[in-house]
C-alpha positions as semicolon CSV with decimal commas, in nm:
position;residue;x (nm);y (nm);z (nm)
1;X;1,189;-1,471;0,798
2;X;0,984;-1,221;0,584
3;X;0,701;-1,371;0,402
4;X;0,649;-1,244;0,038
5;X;0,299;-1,293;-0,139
6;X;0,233;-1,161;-0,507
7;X;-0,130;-1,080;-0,601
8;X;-0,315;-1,142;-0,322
9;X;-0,685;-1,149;-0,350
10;X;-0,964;-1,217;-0,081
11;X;-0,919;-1,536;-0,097
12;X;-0,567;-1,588;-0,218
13;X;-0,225;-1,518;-0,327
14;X;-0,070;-1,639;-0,652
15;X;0,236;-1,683;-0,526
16;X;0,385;-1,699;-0,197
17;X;0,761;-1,681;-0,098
18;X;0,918;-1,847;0,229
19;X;1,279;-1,937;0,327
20;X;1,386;-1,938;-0,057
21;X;1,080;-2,164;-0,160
22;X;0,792;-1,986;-0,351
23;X;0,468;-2,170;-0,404
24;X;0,213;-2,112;-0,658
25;X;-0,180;-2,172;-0,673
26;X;-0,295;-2,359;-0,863
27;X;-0,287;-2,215;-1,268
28;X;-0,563;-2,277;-1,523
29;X;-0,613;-2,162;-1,839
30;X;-0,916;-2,023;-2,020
31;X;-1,238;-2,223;-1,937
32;X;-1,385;-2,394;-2,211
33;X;-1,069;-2,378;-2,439
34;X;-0,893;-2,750;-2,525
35;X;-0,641;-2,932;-2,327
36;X;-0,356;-2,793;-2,509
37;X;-0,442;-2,472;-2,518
38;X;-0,526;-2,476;-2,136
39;X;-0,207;-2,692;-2,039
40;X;-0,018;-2,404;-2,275
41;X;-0,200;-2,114;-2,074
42;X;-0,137;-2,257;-1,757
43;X;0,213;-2,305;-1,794
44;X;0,264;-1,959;-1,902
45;X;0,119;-1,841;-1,575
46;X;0,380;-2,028;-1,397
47;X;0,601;-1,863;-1,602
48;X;0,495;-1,504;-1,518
49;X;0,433;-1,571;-1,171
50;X;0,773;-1,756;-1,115
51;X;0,970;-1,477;-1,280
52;X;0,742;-1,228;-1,048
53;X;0,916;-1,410;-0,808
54;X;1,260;-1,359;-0,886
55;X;1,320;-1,713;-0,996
56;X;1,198;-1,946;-1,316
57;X;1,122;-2,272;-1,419
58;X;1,472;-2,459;-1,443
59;X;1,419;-2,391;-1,005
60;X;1,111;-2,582;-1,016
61;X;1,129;-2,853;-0,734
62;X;0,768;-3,046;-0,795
63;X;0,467;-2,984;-0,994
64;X;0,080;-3,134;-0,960
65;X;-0,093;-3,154;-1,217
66;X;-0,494;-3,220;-1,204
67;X;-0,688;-3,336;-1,479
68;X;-1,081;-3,322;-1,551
69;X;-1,011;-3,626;-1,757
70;X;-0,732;-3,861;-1,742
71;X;-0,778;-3,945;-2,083
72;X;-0,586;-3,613;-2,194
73;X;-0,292;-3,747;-1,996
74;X;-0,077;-3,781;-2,324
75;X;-0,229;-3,432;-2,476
76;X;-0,101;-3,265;-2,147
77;X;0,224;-3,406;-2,159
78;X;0,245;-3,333;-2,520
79;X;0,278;-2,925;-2,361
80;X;0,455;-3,017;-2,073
81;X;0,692;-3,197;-2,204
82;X;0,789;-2,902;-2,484
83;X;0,785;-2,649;-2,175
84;X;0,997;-2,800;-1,919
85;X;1,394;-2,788;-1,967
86;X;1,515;-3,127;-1,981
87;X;1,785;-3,165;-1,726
88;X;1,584;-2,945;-1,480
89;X;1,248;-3,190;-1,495
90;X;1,101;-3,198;-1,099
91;X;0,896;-3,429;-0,917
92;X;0,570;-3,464;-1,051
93;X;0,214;-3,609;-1,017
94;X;-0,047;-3,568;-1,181
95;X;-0,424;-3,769;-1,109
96;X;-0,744;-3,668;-1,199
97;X;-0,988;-3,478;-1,026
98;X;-1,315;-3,198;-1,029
99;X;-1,172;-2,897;-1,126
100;X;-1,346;-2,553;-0,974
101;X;-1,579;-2,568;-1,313
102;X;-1,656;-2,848;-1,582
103;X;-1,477;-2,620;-1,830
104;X;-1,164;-2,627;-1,664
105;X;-0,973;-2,902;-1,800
106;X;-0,607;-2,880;-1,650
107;X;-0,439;-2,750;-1,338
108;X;-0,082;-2,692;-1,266
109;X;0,022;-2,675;-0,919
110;X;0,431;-2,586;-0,845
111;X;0,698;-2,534;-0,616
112;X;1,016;-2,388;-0,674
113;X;1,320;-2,290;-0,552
114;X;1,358;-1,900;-0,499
């Protein structure tokens, strides 16, 4: 089976393909920026990198989401919950964690079916 990865860095891809299932890093949005915007950044990155992939978000399978603060849990899923297609909702956690930088706020982590 032929492994596809989309811009692949050093470090990293952004998305990697494998037997129909493409995985994303993690997504962030603009350091610094609020909770909603970040949340609404990140989730557009999934968007672009999904349809990179040939596929979109009603194929998601499960999402992780990390926030800095688990006290934005309801501002997050204010976004999330506006973004994701009801009837097509995946498995999802989300906990709270240190992001790569204090300004980082959110982090969206998904899986989907190609």
């Amino acid at each position: 089976m032929e492994i596809k990865r989309f811009e692949t860095g050093p470090r990293m891809s952004q998305a990697v393909v494998y037997n129909n299932t493409v995985y994303l890093a993690g997504q962030v949005g603009n350091a610094g920026d609020d909770v909603v915007t970040q949340t609404k950044q990140a989730l557009a990155e999934v968007d672009r990198l999904l349809a990179l992939a040939g596929t979109d978000k009603t194929r998601i399978l499960s999402a992780t989401i990390w926030l800095a603060d688990m006290a934005d849990f309801a501002k997050m899923n204010s976004v999330w919950d506006a973004w994701v297609p009801q009837g097509h909702t995946p498995a999802r956690a989300t906990g709270e964690a240190k992001l790569a930088t204090p300004e980082y706020l959110v982090e969206v982590i998904v899986t989907a079916a190609a």
